[in-house]
PyMOL Python script that loads the backbone (N, CA, C, O; Angstrom):
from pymol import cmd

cmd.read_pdbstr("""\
ATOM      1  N   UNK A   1     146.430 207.832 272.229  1.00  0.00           N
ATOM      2  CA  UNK A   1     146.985 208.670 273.257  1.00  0.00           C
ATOM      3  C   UNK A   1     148.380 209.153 272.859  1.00  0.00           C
ATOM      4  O   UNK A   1     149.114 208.613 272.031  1.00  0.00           O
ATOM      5  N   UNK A   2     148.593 210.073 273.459  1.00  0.00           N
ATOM      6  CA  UNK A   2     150.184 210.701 273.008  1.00  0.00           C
ATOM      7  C   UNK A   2     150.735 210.911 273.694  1.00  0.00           C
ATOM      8  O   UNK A   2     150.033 210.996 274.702  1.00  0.00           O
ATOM      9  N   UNK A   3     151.959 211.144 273.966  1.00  0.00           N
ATOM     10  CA  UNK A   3     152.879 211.309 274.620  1.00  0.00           C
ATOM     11  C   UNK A   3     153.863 212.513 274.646  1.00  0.00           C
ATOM     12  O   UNK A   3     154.788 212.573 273.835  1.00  0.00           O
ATOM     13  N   UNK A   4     153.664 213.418 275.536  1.00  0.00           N
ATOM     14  CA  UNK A   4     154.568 214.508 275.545  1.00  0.00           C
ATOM     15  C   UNK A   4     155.692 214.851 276.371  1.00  0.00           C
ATOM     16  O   UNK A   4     155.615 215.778 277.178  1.00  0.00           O
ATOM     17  N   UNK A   5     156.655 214.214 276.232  1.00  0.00           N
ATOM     18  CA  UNK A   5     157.656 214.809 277.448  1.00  0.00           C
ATOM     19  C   UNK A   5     158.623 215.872 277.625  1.00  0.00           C
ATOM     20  O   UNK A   5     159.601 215.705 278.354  1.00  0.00           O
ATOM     21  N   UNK A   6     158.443 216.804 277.090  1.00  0.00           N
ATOM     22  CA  UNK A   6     158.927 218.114 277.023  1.00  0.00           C
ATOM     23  C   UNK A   6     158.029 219.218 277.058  1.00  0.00           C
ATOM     24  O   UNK A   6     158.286 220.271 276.474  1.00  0.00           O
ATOM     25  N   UNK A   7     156.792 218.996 277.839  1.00  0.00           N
ATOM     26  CA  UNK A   7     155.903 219.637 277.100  1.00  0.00           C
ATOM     27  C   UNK A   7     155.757 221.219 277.904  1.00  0.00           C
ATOM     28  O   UNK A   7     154.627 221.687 278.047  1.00  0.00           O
ATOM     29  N   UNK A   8     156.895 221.932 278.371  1.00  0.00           N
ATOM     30  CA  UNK A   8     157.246 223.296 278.882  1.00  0.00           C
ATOM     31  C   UNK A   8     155.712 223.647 279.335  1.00  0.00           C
ATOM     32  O   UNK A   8     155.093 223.039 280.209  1.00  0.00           O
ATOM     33  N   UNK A   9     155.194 224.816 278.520  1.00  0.00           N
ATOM     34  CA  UNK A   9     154.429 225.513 279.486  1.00  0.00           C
ATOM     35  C   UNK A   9     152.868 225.207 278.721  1.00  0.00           C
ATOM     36  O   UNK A   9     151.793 225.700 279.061  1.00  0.00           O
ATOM     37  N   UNK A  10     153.145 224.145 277.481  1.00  0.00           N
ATOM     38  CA  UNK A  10     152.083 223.277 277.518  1.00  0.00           C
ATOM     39  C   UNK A  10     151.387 223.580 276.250  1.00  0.00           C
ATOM     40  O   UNK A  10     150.248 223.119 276.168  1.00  0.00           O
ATOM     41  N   UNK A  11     151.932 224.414 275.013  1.00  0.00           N
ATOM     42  CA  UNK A  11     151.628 224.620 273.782  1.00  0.00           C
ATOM     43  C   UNK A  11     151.238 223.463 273.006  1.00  0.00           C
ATOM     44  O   UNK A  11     150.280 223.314 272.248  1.00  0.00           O
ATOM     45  N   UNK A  12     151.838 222.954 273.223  1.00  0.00           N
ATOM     46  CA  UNK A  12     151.908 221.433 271.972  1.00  0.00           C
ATOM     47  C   UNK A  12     150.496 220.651 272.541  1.00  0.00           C
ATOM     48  O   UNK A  12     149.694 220.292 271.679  1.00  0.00           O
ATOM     49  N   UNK A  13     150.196 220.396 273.893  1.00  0.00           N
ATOM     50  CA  UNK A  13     149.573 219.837 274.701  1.00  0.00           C
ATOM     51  C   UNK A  13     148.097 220.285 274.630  1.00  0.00           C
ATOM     52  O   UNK A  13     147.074 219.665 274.337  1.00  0.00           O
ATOM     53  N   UNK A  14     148.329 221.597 275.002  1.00  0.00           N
ATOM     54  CA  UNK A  14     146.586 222.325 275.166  1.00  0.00           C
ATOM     55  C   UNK A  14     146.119 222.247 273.296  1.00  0.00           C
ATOM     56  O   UNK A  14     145.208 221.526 272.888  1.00  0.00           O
ATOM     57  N   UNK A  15     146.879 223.053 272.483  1.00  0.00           N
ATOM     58  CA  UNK A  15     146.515 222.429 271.162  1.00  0.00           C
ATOM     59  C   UNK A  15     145.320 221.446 270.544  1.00  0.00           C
ATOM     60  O   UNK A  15     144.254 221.525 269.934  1.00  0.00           O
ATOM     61  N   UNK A  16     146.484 220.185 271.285  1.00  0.00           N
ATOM     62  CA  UNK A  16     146.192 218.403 270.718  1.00  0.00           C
ATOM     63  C   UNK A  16     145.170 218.314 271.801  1.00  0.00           C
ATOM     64  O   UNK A  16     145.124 217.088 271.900  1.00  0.00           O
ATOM     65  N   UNK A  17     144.356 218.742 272.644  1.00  0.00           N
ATOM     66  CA  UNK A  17     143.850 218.505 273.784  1.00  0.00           C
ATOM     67  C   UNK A  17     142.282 219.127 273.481  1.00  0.00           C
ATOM     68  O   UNK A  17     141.229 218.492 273.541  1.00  0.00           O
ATOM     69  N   UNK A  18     142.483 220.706 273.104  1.00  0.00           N
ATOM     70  CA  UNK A  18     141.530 221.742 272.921  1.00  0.00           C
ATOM     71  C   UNK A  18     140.493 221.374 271.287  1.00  0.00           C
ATOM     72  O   UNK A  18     139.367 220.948 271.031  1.00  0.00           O
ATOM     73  N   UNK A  19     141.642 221.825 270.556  1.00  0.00           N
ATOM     74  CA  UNK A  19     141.076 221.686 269.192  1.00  0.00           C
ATOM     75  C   UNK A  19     141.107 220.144 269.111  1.00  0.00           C
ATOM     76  O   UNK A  19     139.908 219.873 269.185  1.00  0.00           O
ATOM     77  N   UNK A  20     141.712 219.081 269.014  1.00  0.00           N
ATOM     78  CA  UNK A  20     141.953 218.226 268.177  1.00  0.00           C
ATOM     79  C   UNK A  20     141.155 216.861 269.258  1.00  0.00           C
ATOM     80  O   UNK A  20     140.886 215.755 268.790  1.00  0.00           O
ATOM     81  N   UNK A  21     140.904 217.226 270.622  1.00  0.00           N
ATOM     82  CA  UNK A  21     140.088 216.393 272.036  1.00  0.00           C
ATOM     83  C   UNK A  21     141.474 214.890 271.755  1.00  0.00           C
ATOM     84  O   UNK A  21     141.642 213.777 271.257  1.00  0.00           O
ATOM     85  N   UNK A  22     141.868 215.556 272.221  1.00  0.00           N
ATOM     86  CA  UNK A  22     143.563 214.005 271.898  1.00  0.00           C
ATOM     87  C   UNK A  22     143.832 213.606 273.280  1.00  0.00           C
ATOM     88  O   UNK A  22     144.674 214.433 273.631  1.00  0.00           O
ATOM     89  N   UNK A  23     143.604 212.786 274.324  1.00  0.00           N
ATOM     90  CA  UNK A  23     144.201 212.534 275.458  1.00  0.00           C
ATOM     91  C   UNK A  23     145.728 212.720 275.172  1.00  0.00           C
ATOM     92  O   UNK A  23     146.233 212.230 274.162  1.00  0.00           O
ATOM     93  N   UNK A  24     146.728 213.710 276.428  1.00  0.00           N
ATOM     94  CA  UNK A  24     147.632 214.077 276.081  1.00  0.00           C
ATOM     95  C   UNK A  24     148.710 213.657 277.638  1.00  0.00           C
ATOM     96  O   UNK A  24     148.503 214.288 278.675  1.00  0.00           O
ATOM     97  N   UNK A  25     149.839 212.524 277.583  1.00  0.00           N
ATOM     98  CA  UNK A  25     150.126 212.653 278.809  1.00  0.00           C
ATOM     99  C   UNK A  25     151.403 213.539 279.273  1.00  0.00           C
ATOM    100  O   UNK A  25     152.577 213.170 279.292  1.00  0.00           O
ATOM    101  N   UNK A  26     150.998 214.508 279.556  1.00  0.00           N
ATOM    102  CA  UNK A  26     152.537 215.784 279.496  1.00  0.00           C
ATOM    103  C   UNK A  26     153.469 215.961 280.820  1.00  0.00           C
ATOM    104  O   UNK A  26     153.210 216.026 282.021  1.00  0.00           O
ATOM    105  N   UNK A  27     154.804 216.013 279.976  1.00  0.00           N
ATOM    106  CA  UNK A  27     155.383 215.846 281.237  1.00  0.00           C
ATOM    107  C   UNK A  27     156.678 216.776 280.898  1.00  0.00           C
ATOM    108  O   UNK A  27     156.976 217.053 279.736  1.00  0.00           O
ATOM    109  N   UNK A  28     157.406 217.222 282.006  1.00  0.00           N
ATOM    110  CA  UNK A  28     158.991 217.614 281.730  1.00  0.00           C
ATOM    111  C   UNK A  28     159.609 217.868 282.889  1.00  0.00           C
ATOM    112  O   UNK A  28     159.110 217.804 284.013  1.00  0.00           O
ATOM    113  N   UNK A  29     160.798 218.183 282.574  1.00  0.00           N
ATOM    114  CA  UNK A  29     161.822 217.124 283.217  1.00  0.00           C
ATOM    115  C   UNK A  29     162.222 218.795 284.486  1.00  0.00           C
ATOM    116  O   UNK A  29     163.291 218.980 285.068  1.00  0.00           O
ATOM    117  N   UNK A  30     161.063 219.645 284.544  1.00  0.00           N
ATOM    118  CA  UNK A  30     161.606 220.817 285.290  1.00  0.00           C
ATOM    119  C   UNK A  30     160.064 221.133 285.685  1.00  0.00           C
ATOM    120  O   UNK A  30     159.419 220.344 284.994  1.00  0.00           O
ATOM    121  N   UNK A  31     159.093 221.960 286.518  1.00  0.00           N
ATOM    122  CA  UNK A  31     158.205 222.148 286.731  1.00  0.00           C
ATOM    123  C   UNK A  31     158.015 223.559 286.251  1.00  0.00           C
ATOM    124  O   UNK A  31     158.498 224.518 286.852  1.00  0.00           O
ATOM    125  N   UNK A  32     157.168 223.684 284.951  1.00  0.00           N
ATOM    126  CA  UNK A  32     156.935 224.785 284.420  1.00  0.00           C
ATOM    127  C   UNK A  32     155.574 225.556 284.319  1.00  0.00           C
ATOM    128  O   UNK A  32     155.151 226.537 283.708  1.00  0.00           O
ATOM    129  N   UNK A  33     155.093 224.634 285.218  1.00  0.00           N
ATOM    130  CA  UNK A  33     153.548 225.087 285.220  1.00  0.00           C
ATOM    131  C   UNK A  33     151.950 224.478 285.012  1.00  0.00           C
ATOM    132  O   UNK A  33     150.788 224.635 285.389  1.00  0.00           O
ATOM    133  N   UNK A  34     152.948 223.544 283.987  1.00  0.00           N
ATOM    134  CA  UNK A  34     151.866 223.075 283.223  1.00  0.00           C
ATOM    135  C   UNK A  34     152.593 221.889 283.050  1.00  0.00           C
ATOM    136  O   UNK A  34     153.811 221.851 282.872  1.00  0.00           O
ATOM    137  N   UNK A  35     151.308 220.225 283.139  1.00  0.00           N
ATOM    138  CA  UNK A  35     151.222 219.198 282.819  1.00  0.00           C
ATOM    139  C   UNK A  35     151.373 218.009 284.019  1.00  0.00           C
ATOM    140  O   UNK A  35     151.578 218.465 285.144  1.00  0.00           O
ATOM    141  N   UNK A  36     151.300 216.675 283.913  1.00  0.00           N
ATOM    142  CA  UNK A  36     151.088 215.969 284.753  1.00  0.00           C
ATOM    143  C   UNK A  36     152.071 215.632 285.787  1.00  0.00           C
ATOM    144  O   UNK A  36     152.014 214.813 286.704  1.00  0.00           O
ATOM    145  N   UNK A  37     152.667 216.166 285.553  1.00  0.00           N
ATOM    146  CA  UNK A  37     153.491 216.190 286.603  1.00  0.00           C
ATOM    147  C   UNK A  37     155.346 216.009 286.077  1.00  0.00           C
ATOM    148  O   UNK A  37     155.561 215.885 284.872  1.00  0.00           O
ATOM    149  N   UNK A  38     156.474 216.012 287.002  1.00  0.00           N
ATOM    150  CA  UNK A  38     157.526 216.469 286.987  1.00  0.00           C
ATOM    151  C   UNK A  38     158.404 214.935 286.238  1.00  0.00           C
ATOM    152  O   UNK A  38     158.152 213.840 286.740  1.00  0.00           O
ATOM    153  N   UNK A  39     159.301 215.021 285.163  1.00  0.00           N
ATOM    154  CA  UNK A  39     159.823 213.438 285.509  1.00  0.00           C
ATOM    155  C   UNK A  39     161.010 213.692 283.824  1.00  0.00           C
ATOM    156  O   UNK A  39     160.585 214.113 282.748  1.00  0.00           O
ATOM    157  N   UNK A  40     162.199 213.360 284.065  1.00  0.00           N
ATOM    158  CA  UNK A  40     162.763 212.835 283.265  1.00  0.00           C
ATOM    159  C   UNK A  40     163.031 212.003 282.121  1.00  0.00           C
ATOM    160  O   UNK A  40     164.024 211.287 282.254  1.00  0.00           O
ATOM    161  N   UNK A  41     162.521 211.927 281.232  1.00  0.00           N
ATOM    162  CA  UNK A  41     161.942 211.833 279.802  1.00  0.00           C
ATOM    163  C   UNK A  41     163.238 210.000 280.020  1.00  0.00           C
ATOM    164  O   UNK A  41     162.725 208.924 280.327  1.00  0.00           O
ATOM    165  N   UNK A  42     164.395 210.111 279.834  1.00  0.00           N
ATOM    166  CA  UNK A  42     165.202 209.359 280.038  1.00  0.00           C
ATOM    167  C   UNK A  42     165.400 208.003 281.055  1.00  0.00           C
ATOM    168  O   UNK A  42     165.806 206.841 281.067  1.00  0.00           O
ATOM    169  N   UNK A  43     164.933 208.825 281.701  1.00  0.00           N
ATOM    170  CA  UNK A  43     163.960 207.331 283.181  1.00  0.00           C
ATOM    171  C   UNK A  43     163.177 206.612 283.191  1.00  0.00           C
ATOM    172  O   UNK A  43     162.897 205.698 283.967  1.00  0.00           O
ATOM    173  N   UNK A  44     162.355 207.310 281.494  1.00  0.00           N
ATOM    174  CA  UNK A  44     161.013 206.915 281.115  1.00  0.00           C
ATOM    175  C   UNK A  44     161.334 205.005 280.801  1.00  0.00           C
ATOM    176  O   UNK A  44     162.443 204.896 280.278  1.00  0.00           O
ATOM    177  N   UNK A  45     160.810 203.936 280.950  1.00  0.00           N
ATOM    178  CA  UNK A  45     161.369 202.432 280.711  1.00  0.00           C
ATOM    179  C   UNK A  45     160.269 202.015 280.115  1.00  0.00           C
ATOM    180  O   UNK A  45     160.387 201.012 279.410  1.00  0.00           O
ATOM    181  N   UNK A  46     158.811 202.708 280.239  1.00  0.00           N
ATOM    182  CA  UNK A  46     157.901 202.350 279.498  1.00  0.00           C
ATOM    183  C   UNK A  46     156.697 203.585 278.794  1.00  0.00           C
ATOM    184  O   UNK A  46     156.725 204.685 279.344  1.00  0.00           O
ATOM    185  N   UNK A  47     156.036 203.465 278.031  1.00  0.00           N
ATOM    186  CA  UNK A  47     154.678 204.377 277.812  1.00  0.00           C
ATOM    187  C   UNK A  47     154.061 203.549 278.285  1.00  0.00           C
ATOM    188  O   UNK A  47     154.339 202.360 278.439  1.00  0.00           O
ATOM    189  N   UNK A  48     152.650 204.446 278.712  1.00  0.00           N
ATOM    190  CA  UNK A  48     151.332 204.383 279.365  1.00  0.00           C
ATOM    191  C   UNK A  48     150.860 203.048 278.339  1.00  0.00           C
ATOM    192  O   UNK A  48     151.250 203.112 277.173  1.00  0.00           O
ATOM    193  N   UNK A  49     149.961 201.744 278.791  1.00  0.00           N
ATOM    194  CA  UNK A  49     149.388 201.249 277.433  1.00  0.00           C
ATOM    195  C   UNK A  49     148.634 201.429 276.379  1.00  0.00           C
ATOM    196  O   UNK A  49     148.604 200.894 275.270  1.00  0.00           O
ATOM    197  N   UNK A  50     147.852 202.502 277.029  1.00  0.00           N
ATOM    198  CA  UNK A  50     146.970 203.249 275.438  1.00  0.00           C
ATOM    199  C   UNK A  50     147.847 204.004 274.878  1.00  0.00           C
ATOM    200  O   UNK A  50     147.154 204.626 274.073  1.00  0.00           O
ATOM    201  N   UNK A  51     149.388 204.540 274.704  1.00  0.00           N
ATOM    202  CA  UNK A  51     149.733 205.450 274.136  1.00  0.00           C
ATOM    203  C   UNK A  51     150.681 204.900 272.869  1.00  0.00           C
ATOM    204  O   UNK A  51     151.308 203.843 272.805  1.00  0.00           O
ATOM    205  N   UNK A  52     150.596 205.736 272.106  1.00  0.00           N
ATOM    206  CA  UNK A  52     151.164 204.632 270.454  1.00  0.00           C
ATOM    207  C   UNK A  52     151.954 205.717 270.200  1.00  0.00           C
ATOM    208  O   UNK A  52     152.996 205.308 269.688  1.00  0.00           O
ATOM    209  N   UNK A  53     151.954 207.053 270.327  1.00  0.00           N
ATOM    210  CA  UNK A  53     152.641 208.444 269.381  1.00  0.00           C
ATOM    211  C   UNK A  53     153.379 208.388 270.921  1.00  0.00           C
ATOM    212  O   UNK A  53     153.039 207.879 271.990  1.00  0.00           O
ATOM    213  N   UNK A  54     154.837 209.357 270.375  1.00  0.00           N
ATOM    214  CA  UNK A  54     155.265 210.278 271.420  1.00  0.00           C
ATOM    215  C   UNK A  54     155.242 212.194 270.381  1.00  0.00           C
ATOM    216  O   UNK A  54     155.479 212.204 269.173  1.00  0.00           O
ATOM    217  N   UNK A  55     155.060 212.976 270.831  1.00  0.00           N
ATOM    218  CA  UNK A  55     155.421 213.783 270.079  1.00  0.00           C
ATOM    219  C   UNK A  55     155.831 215.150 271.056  1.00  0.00           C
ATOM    220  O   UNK A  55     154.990 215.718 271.754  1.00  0.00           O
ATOM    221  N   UNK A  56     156.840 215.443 271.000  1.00  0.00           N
ATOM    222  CA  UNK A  56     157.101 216.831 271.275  1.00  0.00           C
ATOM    223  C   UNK A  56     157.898 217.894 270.759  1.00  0.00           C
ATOM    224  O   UNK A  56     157.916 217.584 269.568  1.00  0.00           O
ATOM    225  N   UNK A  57     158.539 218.890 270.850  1.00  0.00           N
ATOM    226  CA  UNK A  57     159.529 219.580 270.823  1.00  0.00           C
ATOM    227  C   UNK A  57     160.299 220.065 271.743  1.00  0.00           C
ATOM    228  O   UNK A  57     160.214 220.996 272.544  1.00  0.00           O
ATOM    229  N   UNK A  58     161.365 218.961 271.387  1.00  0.00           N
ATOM    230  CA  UNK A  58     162.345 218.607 272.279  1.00  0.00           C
ATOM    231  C   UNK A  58     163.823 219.920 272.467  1.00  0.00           C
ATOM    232  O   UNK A  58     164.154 220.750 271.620  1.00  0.00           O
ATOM    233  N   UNK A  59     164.468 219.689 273.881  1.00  0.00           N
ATOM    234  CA  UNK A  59     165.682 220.455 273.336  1.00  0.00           C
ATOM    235  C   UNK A  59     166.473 219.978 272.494  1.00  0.00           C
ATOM    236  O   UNK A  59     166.869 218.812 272.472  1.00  0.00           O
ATOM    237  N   UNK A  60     166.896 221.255 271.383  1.00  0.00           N
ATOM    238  CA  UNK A  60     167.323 220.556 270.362  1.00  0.00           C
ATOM    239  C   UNK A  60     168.802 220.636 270.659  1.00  0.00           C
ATOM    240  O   UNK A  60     169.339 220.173 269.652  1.00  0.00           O
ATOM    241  N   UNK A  61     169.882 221.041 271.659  1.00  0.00           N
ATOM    242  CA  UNK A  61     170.819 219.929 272.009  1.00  0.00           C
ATOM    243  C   UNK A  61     170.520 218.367 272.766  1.00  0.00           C
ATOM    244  O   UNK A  61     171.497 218.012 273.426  1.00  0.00           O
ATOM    245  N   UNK A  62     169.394 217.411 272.791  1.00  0.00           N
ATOM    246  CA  UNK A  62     168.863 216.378 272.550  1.00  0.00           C
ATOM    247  C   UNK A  62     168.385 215.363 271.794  1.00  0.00           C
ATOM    248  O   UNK A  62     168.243 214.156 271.988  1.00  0.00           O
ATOM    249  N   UNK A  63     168.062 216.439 270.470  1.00  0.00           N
ATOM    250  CA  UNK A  63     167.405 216.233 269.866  1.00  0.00           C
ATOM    251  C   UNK A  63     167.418 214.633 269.023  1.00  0.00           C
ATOM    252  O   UNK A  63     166.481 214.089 268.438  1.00  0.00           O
ATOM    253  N   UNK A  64     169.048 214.072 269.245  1.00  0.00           N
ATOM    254  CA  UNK A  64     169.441 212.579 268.482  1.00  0.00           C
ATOM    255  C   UNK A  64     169.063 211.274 270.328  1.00  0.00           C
ATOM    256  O   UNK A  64     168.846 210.115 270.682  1.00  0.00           O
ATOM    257  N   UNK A  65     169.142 211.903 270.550  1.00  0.00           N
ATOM    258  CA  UNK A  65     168.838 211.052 272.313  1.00  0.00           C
ATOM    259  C   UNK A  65     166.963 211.480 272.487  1.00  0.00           C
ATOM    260  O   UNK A  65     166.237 210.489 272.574  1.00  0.00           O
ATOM    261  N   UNK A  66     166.540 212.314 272.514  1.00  0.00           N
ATOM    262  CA  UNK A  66     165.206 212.317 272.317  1.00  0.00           C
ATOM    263  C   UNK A  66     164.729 211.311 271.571  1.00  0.00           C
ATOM    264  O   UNK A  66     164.169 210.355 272.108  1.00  0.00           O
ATOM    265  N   UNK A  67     164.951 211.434 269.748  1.00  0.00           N
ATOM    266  CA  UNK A  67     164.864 210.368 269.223  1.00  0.00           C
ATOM    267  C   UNK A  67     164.944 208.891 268.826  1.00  0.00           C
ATOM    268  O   UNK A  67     164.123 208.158 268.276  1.00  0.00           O
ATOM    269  N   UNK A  68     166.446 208.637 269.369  1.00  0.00           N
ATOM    270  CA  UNK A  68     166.827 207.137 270.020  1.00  0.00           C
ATOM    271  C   UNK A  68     165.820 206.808 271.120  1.00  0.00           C
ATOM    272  O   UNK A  68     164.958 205.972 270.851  1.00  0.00           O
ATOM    273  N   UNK A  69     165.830 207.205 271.969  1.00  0.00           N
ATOM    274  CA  UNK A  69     165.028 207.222 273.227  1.00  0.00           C
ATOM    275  C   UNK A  69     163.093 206.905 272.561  1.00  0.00           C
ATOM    276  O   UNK A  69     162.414 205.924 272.867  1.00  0.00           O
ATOM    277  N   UNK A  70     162.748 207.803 271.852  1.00  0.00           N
ATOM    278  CA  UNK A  70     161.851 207.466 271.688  1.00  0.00           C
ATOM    279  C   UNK A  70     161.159 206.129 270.888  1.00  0.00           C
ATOM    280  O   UNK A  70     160.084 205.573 271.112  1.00  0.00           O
ATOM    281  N   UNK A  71     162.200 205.836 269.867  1.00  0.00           N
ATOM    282  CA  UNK A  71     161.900 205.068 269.318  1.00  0.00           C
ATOM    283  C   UNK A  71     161.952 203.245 270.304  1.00  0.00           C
ATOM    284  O   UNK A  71     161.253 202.232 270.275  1.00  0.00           O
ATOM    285  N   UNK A  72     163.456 203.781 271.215  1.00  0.00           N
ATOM    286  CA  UNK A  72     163.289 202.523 272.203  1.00  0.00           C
ATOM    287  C   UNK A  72     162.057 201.948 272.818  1.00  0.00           C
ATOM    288  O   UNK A  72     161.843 200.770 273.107  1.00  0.00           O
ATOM    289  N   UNK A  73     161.148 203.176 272.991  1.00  0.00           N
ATOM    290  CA  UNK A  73     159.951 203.147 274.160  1.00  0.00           C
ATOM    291  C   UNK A  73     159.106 202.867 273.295  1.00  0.00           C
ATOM    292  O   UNK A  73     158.351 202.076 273.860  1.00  0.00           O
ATOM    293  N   UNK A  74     158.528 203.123 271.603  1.00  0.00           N
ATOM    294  CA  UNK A  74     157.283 202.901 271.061  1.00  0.00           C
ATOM    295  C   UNK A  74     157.402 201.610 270.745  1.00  0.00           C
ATOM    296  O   UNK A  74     158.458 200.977 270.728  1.00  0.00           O
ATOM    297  N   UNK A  75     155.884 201.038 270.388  1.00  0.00           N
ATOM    298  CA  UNK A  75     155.821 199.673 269.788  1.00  0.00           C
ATOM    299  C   UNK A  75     155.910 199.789 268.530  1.00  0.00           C
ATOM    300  O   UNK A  75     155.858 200.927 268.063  1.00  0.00           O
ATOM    301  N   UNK A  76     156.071 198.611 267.616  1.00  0.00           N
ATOM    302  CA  UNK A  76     155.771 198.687 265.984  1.00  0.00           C
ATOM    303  C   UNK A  76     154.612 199.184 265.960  1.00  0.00           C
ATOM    304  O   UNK A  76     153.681 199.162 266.765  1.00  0.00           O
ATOM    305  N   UNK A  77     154.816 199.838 264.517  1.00  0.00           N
ATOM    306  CA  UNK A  77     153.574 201.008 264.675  1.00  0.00           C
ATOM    307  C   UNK A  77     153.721 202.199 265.563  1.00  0.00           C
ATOM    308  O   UNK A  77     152.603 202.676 265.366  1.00  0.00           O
ATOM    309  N   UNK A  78     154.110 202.763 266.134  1.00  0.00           N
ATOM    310  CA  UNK A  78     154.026 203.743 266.901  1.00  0.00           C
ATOM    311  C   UNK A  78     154.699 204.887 266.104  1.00  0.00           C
ATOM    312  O   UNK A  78     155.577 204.790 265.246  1.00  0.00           O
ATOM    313  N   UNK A  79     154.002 206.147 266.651  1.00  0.00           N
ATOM    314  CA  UNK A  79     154.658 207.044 265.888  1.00  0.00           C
ATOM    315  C   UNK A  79     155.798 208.110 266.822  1.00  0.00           C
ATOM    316  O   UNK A  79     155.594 208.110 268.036  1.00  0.00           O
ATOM    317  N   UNK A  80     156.640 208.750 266.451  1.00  0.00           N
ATOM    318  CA  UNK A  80     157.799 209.587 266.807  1.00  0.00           C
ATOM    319  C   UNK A  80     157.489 210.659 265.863  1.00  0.00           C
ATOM    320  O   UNK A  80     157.345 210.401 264.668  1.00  0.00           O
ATOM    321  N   UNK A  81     157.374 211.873 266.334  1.00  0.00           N
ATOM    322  CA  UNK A  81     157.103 213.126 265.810  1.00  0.00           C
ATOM    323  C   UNK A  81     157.832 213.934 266.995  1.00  0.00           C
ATOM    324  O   UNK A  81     157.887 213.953 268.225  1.00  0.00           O
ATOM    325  N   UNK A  82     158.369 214.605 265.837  1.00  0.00           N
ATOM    326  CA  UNK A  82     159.610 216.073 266.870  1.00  0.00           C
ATOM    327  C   UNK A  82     159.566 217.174 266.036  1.00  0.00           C
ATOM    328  O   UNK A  82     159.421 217.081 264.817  1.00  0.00           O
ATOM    329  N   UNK A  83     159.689 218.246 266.662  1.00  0.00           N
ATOM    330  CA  UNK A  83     159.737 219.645 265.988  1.00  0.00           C
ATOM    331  C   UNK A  83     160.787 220.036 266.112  1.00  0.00           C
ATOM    332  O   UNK A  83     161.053 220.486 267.227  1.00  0.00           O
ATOM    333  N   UNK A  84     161.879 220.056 265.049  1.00  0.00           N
ATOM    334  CA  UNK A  84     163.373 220.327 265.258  1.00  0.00           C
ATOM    335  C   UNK A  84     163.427 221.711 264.173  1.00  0.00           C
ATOM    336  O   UNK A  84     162.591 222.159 263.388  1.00  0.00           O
ATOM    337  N   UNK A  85     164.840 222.146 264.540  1.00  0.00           N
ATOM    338  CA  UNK A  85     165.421 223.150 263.646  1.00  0.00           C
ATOM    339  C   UNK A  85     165.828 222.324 262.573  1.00  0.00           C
ATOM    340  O   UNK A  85     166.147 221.160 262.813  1.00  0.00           O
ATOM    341  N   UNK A  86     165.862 222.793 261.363  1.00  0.00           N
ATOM    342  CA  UNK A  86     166.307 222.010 260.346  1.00  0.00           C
ATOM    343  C   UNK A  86     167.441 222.720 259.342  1.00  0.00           C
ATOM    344  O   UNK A  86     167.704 222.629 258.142  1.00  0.00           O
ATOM    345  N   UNK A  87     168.066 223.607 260.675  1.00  0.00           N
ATOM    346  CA  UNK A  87     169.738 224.099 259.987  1.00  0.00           C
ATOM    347  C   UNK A  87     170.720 223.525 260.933  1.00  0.00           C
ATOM    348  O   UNK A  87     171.926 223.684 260.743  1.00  0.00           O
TER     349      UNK A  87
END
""", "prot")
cmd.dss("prot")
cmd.show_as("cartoon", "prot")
cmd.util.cbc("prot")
cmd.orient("prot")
């Protein structure tokens, strides 16, 4: 299972969902239309228990707190995947 908490108007989500059949739990921190509902990525204290990945594309003034953050919340083994600018 994966974990999306930025997941805006749901690109990253329908994707991993459509083509790839990925249970996807999407969320962000503003109501954009799309995903399970409304919630603050930062409030987050645990993942779901089937979920091992987080992956999104985050705001990238976040982008070092996204990552801290995520890594707090996964277990060993778990994966952290972000889509950043890389200038």
């Amino acid at each position: 299972m994966i974990y999306e908490p930025a997941c805006g108007n749901g690109c990253l989500s329908k994707i991993l969902q459509e083509k790839y059949g990925r249970k996807v739990y999407s969320f962000d921190i503003v109501d954009r239309g799309y995903g399970d509902g409304v919630k603050d990525f930062f409030q987050t204290k645990q993942l779901p228990k089937d979920c091992n990945c987080i992956l999104t594309n985050p705001p990238y003034s976040l982008a070092t707190e996204f990552i801290i953050h995520s890594l707090k919340l996964l277990q060993e083994g778990g994966l952290c995947i972000m889509f950043l600018k890389t200038t």
